[in-house]
N, C-alpha and C positions, 0 to 999 in steps of 0.2 A: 147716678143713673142706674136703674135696675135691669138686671139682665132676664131676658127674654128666657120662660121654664119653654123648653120644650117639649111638647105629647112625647108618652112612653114612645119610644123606639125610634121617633122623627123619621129621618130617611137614612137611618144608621143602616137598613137592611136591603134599601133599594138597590135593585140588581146586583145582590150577591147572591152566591149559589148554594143551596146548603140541602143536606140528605137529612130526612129524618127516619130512624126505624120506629117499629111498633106504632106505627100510624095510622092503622084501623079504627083505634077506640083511646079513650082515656088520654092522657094528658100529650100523648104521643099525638094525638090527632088533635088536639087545641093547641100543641106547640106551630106543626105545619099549617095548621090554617089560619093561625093570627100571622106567622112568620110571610105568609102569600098575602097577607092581608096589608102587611108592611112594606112589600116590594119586591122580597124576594123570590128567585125562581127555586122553586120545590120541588125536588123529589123524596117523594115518599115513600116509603118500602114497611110493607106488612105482608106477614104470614097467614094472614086469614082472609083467602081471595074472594069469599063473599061480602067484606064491606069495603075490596078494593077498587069495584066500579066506584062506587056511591061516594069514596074518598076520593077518586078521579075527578067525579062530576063538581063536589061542591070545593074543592081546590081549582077548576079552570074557571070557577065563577069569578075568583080572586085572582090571579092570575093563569092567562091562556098560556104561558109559559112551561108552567108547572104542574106534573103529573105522579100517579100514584102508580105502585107495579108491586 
């Protein structure tokens, strides 16, 4: 019998909670937003309060849970 490959991350991340820094730009901001994309609630934290609405906005599109500051 073959075992069932599960998609990257399956529900390994659903509802757990997890901080990400330097989440503005760059791999910081494609780790929390695939990470919200997998179920987990995000918080986000960058230093550059001008792309921290916009990382706000398109993290509550993935989950309402999860917010940037």
């Amino acid at each position: 019998m073959k075992k069932k490959r599960r998609s990257a991350g399956g529900d390994r991340y659903q509802g757990k909670v997890v901080v990400v820094s330097g989440a503005s730009s760059g791999l910081g901001r494609r780790v929390a937003l695939d990470l919200a994309e997998a179920g987990a609630v995000v918080t986000a934290v960058a230093r550059r309060g001008d792309l921290v609405a916009e990382m706000d906005r398109d993290l509550k599109m993935r989950s309402e849970e999860s917010a940037a500051v």
